[in-house]
C-alpha positions as a printed NumPy array, in Angstrom:
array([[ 27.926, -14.029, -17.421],
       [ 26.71 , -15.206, -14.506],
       [ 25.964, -13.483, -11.223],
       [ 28.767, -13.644,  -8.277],
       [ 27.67 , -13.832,  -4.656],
       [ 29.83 , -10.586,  -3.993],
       [ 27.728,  -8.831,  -6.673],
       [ 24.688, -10.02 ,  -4.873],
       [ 25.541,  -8.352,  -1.656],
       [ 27.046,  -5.356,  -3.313],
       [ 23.463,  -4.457,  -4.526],
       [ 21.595,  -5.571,  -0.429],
       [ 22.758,  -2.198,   0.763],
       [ 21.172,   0.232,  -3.042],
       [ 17.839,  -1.727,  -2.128],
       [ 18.468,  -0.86 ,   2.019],
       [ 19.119,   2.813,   0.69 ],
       [ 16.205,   3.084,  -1.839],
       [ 13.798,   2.009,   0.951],
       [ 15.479,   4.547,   3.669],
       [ 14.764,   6.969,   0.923],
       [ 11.592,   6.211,   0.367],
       [ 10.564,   5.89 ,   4.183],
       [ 12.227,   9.547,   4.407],
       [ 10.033,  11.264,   1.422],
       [  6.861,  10.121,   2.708],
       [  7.594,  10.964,   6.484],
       [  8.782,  14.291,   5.098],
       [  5.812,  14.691,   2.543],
       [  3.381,  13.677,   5.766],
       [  4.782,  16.438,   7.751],
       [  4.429,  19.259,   5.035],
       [  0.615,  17.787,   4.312],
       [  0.369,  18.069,   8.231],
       [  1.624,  21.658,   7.759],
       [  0.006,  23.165,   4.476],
       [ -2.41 ,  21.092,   3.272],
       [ -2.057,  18.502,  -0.078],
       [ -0.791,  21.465,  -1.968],
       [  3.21 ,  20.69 ,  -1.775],
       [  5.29 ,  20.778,  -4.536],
       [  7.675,  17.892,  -5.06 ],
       [ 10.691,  19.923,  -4.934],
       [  9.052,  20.661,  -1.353],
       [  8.892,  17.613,  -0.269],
       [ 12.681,  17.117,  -1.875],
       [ 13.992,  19.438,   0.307],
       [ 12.248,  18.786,   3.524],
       [ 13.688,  15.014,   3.18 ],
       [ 17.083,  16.075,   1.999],
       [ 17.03 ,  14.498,  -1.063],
       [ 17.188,  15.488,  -4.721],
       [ 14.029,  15.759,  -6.443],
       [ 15.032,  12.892,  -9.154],
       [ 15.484,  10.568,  -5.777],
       [ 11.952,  11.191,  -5.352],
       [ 10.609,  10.898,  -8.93 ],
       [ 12.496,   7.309,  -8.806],
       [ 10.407,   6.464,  -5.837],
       [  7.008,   8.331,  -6.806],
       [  6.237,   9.572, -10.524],
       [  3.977,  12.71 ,  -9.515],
       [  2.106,  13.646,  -5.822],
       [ -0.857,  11.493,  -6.188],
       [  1.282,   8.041,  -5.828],
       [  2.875,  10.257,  -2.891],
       [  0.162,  10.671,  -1.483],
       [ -0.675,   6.921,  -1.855],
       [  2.426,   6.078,  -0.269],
       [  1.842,   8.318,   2.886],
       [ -1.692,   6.567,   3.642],
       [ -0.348,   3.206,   2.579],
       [  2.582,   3.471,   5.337],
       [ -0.117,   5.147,   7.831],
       [ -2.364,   2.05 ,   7.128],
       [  0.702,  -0.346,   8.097],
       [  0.927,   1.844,  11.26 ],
       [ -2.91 ,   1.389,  12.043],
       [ -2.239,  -2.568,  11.298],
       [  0.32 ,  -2.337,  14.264],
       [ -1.749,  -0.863,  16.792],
       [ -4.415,  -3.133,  16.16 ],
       [ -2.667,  -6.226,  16.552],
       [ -1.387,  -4.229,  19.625],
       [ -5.008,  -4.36 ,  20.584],
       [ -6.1  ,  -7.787,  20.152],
       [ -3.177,  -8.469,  22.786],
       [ -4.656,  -6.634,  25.283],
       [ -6.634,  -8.726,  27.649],
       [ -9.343,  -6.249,  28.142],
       [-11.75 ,  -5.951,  25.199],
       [-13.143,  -2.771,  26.263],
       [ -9.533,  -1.451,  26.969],
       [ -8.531,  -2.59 ,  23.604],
       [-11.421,  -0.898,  22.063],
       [-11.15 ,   2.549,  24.07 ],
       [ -7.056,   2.706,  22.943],
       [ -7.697,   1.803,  19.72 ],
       [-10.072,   4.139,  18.52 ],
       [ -8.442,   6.975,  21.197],
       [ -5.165,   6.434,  18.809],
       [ -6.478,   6.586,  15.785],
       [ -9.228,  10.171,  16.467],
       [ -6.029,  11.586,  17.666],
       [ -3.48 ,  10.806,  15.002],
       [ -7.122,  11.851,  12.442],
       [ -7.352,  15.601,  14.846],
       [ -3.591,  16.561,  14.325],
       [ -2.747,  15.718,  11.249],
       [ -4.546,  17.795,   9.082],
       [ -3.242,  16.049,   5.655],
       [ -3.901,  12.839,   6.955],
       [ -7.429,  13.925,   6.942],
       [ -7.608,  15.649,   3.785],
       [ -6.031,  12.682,   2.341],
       [ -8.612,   9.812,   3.998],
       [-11.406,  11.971,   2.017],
       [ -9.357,  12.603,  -1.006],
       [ -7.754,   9.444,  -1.891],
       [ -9.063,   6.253,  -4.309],
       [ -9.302,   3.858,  -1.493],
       [ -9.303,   1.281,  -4.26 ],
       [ -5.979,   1.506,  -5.081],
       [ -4.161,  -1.878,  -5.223],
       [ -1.355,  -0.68 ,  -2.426],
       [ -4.186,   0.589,  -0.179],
       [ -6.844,  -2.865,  -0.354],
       [ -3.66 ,  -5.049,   0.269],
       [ -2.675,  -3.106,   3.68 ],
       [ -6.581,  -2.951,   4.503],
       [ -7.788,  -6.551,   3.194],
       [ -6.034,  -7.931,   6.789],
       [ -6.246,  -4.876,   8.38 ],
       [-10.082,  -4.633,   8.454],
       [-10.512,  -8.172,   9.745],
       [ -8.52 ,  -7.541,  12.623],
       [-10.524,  -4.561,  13.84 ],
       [-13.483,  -6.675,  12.82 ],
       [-11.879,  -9.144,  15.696],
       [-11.242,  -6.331,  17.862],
       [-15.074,  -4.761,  18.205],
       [-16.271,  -9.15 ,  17.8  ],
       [-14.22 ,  -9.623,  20.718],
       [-15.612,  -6.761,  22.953],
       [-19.24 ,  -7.439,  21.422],
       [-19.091, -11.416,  22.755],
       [-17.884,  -9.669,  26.125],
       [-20.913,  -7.682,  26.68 ],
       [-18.967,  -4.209,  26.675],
       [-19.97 ,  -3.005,  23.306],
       [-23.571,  -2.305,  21.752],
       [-24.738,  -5.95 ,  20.189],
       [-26.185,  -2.728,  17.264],
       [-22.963,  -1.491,  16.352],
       [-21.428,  -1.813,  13.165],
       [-17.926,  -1.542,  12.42 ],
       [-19.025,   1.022,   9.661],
       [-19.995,   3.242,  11.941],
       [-16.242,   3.606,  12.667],
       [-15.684,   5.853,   9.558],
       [-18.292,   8.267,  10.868],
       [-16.919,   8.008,  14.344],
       [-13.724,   9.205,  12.738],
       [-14.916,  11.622,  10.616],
       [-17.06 ,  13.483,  13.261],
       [-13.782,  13.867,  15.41 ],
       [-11.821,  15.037,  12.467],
       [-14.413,  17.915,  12.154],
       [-14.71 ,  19.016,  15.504],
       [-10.533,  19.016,  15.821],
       [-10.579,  21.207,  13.006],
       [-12.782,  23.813,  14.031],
       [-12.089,  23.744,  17.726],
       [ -7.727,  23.343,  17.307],
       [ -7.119,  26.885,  17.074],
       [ -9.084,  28.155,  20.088],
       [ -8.737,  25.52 ,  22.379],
       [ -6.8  ,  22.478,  20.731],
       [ -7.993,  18.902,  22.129],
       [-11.779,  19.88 ,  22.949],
       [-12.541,  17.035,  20.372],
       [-11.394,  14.577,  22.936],
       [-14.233,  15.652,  25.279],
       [-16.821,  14.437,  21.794],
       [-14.944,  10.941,  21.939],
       [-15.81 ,  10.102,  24.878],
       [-19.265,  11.066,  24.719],
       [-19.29 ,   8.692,  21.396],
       [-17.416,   5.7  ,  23.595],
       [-19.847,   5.837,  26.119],
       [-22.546,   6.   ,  23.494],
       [-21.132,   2.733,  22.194],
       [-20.307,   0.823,  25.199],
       [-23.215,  -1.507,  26.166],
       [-23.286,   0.029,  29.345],
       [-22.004,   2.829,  29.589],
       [-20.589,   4.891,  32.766],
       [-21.716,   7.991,  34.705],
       [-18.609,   9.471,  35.652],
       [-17.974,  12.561,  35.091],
       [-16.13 ,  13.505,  31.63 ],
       [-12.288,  14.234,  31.956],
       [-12.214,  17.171,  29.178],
       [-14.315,  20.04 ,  30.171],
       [-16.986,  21.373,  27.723],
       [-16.127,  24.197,  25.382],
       [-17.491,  27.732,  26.932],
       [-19.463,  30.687,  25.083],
       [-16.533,  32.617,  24.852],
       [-14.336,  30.18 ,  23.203],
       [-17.43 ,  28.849,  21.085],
       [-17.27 ,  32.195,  19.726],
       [-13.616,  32.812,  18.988],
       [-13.985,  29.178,  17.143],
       [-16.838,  31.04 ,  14.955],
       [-14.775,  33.769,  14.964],
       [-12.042,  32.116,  13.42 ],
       [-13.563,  29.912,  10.92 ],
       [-15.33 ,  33.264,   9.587],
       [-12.184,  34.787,   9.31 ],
       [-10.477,  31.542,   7.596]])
């Protein structure tokens, strides 16, 4: 029998509602990893979206492709802002907001970066999302390279450690004095920046006091 153009559109809005679904798990699964770590249940992350747990086994058959699907959508997000960034006229600019975005989305969400270190960055959903994303923040750091405002020596590498060093100190500074990792970024920005600025930093350096309530803490952790 064949197909009806009023059957077509009768099945436009399922696939509309399967991806609103979908969209809702992961934002609600991202917010639970935010809050507990990678160890949520799927009935969890059922109920913190409001759907049933079979809704999210249709969309995700156990937590790891979950978890796939929360860094795949965060990639898309990083995609944005860097396109957002080869807009913007100023190639320093673009490289300051850029990398300001992404060490702050890394030092509050805590299951974002459990999941960067966890995850099989292999995965086919993940190298699609990064195989145009990484050439555009290629463009981004050519751009500012060929305008003499970052280090000819720098490698776009050197990005992950970037990351990964502000990840750290956000962890073990964000209970005692939460944002103290942004002072470390700009240290690193001006460390990059082919020459660099003597201002004075904007976030004030951490004190002995609060260095020990951070040791404190992480003891007691």
């Amino acid at each position: 029998m064949s197909t009806s153009p009023a059957s077509d559109a009768d099945l436009r809005p399922l696939r509309a509602d399967a991806e609103r679904n979908r969209l809702k798990i992961i934002a609600a699964a991202r917010e639970l990893f935010a809050e507990r770590g990678l160890d949520v249940s799927m009935d969890d992350v059922a109920a913190h979206a409001g759907v049933g747990v079979g809704t999210v086994y249709r969309r995700f058959d156990n937590r790891d492709e979950l978890i796939i699907g929360v860094f795949t959508e965060h990639l898309k997000g990083v995609a944005g802002r860097t396109r957002d960034a080869l807009d913007d006229p100023d190639p320093w600019a673009a490289v300051v907001d850029l990398l300001t975005w992404f060490c702050s989305v890394i030092a509050e969400d805590r299951g974002l970066a459990a999941i960067m270190m966890r995850i099989d960055h292999s995965h086919p959903d993940i190298e699609a999302v990064k195989s145009d994303l990484t050439g555009q923040m290629e463009e981004v750091f050519a751009r500012a390279k060929s305008a003499g405002v970052l280090r000819p020596d720098v490698a776009s590498t050197d990005f992950f450690s970037i990351f990964t060093m502000i990840s750290a100190v956000a962890d073990v500074t964000r209970p005692v004095v939460p944002g103290a990792w942004r002072r470390y970024l700009e240290l690193l920005l001006r460390a990059i920046h082919a020459d660099p600025a003597h201002d004075v930093l904007t976030t004030p350096p951490l004190t002995d006091d609060q260095i020990r309530a951070i040791q404190q803490a992480r003891a007691a952790s």
